[in-house]
N, CA, C and O atoms as a GROMACS GRO file, in nm:
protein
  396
    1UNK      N    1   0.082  -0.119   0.000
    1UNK     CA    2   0.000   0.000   0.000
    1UNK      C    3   0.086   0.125   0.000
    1UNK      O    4   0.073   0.225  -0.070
    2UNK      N    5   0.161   0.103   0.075
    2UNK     CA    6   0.301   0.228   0.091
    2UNK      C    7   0.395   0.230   0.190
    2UNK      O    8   0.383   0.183   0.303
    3UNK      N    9   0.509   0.298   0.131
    3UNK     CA   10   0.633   0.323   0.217
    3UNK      C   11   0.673   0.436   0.287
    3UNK      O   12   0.623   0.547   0.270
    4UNK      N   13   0.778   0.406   0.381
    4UNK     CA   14   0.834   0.556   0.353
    4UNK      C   15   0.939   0.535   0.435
    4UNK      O   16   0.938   0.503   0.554
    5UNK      N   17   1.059   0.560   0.340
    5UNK     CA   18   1.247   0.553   0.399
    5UNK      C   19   1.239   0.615   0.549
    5UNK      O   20   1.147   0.694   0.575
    6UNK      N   21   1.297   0.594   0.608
    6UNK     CA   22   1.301   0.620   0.792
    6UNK      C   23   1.466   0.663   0.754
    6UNK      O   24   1.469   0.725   0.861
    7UNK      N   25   1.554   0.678   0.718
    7UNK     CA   26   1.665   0.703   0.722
    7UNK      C   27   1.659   0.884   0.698
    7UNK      O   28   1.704   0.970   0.774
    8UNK      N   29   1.590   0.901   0.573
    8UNK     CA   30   1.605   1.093   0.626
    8UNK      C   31   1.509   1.156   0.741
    8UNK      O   32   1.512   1.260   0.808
    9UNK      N   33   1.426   1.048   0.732
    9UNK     CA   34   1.328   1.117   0.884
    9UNK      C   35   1.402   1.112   0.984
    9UNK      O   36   1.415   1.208   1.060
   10UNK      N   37   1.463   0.994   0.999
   10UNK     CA   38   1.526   0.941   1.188
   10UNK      C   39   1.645   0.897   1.202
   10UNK      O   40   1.690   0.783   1.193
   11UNK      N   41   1.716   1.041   1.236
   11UNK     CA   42   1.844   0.977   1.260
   11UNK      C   43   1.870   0.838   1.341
   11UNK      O   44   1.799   0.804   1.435
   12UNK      N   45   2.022   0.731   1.275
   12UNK     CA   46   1.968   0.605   1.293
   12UNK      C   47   1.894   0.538   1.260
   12UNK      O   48   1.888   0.446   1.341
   13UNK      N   49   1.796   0.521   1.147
   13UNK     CA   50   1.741   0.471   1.068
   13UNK      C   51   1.762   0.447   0.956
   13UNK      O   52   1.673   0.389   0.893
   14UNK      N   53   1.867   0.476   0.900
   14UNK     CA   54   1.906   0.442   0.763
   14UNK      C   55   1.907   0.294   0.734
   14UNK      O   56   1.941   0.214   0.822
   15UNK      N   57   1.872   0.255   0.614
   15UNK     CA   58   1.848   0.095   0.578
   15UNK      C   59   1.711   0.052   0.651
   15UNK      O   60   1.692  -0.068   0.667
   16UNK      N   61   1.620   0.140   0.694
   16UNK     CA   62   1.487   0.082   0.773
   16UNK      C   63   1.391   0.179   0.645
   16UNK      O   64   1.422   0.280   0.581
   17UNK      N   65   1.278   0.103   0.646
   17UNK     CA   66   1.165   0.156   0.619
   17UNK      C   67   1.047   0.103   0.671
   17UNK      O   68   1.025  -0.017   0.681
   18UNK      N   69   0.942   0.225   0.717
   18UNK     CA   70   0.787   0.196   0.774
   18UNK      C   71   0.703   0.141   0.619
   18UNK      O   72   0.677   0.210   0.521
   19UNK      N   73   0.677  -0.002   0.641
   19UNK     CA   74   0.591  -0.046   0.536
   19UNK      C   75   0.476  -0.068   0.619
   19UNK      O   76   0.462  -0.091   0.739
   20UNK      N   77   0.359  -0.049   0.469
   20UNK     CA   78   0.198  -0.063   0.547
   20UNK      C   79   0.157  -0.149   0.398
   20UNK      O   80   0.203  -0.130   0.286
   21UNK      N   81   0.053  -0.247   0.444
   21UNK     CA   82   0.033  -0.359   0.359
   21UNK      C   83  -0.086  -0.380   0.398
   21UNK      O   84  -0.122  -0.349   0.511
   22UNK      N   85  -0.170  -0.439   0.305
   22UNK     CA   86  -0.280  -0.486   0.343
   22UNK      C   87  -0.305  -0.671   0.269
   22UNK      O   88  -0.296  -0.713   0.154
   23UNK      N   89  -0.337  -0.736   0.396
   23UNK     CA   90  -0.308  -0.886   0.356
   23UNK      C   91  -0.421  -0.975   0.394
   23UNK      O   92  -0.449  -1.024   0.504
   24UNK      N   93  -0.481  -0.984   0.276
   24UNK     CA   94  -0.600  -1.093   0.296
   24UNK      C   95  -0.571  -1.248   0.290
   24UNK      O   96  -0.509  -1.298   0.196
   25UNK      N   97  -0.621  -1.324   0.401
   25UNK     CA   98  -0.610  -1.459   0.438
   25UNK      C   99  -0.742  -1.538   0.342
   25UNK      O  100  -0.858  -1.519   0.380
   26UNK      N  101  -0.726  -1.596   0.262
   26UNK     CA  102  -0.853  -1.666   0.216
   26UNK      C  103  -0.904  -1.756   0.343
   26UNK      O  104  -0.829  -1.779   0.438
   27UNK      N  105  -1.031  -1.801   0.337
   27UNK     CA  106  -1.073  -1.908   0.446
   27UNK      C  107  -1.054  -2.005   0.430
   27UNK      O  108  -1.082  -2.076   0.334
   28UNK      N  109  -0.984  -2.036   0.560
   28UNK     CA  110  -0.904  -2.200   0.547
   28UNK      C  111  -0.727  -2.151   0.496
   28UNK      O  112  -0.640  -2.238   0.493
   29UNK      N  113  -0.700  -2.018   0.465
   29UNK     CA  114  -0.602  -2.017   0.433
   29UNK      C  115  -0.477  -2.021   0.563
   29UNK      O  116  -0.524  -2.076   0.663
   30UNK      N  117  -0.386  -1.992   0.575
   30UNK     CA  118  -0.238  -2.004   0.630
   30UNK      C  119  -0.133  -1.908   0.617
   30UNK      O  120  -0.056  -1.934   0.524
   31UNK      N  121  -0.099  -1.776   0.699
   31UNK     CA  122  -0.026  -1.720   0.651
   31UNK      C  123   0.102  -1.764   0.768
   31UNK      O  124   0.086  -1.757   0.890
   32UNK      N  125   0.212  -1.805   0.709
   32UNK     CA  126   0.294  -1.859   0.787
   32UNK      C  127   0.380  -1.894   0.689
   32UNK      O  128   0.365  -1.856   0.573
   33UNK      N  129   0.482  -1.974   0.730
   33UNK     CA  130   0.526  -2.112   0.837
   33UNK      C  131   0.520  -1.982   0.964
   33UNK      O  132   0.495  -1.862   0.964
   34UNK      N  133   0.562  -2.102   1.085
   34UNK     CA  134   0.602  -2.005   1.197
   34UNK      C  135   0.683  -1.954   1.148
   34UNK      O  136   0.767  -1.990   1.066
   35UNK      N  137   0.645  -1.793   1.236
   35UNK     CA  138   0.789  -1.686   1.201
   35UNK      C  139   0.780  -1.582   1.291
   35UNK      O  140   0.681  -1.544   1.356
   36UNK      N  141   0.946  -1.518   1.288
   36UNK     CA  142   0.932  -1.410   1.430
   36UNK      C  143   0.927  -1.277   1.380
   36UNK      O  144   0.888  -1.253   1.266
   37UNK      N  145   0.964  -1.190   1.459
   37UNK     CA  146   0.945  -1.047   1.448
   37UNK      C  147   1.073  -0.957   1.496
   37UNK      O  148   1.063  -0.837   1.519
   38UNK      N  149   1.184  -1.024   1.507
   38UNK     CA  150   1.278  -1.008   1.612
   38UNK      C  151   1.378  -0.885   1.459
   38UNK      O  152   1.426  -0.934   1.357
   39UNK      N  153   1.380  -0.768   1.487
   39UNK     CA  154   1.428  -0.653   1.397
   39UNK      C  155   1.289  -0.603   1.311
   39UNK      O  156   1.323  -0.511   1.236
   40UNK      N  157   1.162  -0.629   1.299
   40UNK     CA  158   1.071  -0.636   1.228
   40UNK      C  159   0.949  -0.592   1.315
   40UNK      O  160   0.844  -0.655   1.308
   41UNK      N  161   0.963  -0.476   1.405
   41UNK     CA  162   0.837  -0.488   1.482
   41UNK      C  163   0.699  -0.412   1.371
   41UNK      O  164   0.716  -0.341   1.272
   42UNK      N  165   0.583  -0.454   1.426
   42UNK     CA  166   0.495  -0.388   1.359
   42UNK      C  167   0.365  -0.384   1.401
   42UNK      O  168   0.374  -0.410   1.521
   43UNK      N  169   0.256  -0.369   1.378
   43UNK     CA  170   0.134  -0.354   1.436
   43UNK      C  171   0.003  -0.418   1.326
   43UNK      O  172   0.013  -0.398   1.205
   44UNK      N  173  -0.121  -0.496   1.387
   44UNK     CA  174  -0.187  -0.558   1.277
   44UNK      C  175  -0.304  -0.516   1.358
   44UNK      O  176  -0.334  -0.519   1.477
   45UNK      N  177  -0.383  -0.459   1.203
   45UNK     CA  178  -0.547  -0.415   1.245
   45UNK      C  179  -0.593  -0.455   1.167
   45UNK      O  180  -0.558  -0.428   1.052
   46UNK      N  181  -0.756  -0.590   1.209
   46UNK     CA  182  -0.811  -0.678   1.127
   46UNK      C  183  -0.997  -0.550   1.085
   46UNK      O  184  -1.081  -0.493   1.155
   47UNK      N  185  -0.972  -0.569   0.936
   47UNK     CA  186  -1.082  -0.462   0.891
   47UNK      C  187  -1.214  -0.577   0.828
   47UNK      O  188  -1.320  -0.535   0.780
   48UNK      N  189  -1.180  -0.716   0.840
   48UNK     CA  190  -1.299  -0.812   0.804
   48UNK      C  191  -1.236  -0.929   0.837
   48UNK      O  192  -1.115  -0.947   0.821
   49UNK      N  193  -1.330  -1.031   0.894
   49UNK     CA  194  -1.353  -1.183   0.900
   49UNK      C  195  -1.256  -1.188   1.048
   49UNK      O  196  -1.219  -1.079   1.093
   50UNK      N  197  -1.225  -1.291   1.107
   50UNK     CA  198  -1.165  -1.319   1.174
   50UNK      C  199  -1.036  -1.406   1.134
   50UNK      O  200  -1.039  -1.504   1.059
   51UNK      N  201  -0.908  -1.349   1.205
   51UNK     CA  202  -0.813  -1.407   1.194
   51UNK      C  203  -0.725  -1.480   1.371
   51UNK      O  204  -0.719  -1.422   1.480
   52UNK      N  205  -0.674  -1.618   1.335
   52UNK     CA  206  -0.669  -1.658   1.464
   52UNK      C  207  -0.469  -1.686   1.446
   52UNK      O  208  -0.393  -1.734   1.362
   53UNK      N  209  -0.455  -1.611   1.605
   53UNK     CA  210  -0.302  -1.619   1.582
   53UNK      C  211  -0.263  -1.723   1.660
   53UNK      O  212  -0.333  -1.745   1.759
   54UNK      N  213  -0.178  -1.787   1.644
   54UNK     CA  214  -0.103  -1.926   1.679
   54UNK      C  215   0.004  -1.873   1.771
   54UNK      O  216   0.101  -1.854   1.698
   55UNK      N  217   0.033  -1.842   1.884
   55UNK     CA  218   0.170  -1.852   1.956
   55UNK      C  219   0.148  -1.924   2.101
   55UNK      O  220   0.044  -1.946   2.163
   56UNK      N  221   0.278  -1.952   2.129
   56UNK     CA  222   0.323  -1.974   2.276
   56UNK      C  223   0.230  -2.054   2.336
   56UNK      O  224   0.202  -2.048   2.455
   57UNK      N  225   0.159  -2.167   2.215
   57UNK     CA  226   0.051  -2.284   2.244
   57UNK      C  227  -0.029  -2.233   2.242
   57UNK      O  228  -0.095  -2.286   2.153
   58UNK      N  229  -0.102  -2.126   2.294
   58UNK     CA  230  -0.231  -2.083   2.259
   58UNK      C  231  -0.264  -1.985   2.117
   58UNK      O  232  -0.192  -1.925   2.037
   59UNK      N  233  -0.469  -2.008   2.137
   59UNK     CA  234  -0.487  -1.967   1.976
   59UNK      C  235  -0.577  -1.804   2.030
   59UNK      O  236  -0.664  -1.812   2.116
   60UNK      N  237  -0.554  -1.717   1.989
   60UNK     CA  238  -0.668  -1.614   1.973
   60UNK      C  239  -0.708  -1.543   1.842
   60UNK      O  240  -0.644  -1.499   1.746
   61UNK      N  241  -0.827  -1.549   1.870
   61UNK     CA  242  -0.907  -1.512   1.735
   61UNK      C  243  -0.948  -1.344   1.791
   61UNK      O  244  -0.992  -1.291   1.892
   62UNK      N  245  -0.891  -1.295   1.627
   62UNK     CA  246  -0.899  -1.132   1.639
   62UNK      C  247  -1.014  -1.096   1.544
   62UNK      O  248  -1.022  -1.156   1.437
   63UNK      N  249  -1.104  -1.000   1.577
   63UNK     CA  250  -1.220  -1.042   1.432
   63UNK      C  251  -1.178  -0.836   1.449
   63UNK      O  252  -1.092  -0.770   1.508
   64UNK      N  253  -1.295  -0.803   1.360
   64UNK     CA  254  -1.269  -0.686   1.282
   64UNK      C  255  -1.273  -0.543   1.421
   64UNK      O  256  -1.325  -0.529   1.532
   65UNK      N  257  -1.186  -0.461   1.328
   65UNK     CA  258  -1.165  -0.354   1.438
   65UNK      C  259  -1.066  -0.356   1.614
   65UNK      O  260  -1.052  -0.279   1.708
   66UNK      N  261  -1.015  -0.497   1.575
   66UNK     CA  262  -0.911  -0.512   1.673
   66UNK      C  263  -0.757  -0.526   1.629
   66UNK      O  264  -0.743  -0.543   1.508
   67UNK      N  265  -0.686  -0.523   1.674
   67UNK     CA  266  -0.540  -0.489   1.655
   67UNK      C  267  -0.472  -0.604   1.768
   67UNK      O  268  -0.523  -0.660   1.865
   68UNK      N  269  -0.318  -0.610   1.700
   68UNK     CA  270  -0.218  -0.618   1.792
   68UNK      C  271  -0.092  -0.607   1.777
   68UNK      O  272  -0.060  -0.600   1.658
   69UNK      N  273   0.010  -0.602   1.863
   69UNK     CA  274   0.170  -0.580   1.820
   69UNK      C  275   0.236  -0.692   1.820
   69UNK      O  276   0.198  -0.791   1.882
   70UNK      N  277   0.324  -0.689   1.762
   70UNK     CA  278   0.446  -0.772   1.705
   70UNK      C  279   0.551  -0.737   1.709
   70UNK      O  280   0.609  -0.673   1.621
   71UNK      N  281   0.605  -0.781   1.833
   71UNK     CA  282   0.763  -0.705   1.825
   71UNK      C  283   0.896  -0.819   1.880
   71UNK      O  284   0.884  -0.925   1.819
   72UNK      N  285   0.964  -0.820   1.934
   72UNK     CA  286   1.076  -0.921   1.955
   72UNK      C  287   1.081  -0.998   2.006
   72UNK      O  288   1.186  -1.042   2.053
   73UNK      N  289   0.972  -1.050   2.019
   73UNK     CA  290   0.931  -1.139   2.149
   73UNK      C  291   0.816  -1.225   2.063
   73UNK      O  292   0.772  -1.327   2.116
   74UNK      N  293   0.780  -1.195   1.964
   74UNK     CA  294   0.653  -1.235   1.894
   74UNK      C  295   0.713  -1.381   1.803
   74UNK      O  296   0.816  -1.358   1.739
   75UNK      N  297   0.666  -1.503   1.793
   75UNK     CA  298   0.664  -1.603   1.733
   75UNK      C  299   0.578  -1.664   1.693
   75UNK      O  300   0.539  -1.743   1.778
   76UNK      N  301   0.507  -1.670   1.573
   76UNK     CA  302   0.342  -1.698   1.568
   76UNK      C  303   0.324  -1.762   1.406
   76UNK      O  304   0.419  -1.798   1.336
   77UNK      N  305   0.209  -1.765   1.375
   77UNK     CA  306   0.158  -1.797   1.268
   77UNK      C  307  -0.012  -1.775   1.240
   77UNK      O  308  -0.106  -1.808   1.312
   78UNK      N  309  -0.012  -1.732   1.155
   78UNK     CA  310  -0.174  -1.686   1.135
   78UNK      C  311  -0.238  -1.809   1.054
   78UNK      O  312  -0.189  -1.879   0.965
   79UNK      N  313  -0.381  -1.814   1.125
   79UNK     CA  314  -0.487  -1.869   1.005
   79UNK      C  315  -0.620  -1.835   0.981
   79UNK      O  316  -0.658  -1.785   1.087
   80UNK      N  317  -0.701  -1.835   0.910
   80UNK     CA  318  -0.827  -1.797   0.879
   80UNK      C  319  -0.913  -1.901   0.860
   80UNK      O  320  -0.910  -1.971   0.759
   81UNK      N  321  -1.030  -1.924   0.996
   81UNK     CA  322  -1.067  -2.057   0.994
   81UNK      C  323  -1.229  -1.974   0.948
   81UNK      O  324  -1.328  -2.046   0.945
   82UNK      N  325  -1.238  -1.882   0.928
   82UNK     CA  326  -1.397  -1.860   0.880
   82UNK      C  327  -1.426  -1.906   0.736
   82UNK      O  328  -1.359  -1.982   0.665
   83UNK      N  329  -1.539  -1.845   0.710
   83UNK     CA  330  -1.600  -1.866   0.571
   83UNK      C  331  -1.607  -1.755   0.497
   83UNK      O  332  -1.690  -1.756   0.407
   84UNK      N  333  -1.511  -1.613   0.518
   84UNK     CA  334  -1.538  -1.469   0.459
   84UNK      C  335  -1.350  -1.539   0.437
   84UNK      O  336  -1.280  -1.634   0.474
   85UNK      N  337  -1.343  -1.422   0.359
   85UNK     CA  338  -1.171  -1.355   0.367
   85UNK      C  339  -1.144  -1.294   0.491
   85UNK      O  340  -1.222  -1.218   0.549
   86UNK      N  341  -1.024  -1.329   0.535
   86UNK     CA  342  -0.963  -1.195   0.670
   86UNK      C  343  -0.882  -1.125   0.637
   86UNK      O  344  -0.771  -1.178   0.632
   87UNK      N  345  -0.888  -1.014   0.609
   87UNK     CA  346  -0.842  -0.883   0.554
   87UNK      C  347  -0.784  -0.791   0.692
   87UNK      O  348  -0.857  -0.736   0.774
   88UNK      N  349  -0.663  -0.791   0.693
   88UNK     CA  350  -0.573  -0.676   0.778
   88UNK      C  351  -0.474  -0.601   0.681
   88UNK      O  352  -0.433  -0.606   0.566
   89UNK      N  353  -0.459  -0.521   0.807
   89UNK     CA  354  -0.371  -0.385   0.779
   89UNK      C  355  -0.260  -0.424   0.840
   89UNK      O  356  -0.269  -0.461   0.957
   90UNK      N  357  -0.096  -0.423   0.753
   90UNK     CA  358  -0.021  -0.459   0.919
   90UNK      C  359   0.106  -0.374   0.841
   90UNK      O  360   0.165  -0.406   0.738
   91UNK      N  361   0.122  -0.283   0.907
   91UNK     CA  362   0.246  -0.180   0.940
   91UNK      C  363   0.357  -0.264   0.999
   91UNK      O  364   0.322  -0.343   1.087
   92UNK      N  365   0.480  -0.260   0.967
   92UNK     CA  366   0.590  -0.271   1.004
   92UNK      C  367   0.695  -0.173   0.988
   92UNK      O  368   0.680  -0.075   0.915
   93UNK      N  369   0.826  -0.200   1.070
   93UNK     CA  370   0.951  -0.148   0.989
   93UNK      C  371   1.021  -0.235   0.949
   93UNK      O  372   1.040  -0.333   1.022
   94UNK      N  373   1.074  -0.227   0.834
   94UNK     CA  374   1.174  -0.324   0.797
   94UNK      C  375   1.278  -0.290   0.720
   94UNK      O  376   1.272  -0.184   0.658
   95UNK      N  377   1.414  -0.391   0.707
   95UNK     CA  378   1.526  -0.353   0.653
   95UNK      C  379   1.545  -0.357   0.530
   95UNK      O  380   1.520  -0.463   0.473
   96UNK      N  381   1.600  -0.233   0.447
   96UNK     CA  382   1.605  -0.241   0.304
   96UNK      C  383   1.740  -0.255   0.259
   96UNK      O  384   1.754  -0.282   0.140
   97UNK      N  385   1.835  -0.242   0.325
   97UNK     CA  386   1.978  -0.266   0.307
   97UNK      C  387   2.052  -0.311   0.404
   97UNK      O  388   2.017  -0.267   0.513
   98UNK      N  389   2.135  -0.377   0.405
   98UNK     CA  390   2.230  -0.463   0.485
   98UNK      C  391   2.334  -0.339   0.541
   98UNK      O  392   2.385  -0.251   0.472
   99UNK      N  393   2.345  -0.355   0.662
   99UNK     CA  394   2.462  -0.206   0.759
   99UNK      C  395   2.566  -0.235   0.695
   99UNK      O  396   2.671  -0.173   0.716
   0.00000   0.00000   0.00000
């Protein structure tokens, strides 16, 4: 959806950029394998269907107009067990060049 370089905004940020994406789960779909967040923090706001996150053995299901963070500590995997699409918003920062 869009970017924007963090290196002339924030000093210390060079090689980072704030990405915003929008990522629909078909139903029954899988967005995964497990994976972490560890340099990659970011934030996810679900705008339809419910999406259920997989960590630390337990499952929670986020349905529309709720959010959550993802930051270094986060190890998870998403799935979409409804019968709609689950459609989020999920902002991160991430690295565009190697230091």
């Amino acid at each position: 959806m869009a970017t924007v370089d963090l290196g002339p905004e924030i000093e210390g940020l060079a090689g980072r950029q704030l990405r915003m994406r929008m990522v629909t789960i078909e139903p029954g779909g899988v967005f995964g394998p497990l994976h972490d967040h560890r340099g990659r923090p970011g934030t996810v706001y679900v705008l339809q269907g419910t999406i259920t996150d997989h960590r630390h053995g337990t499952t929670t299901d986020y349905g529309p107009g709720v959010g959550w963070p993802e930051d270094r500590d986060t190890l998870h995997w998403l799935e979409n067990r409804g019968a709609v699409p689950a459609v989020e918003i999920s902002v991160d920062i991430v690295q565009t060049e190697q230091p």
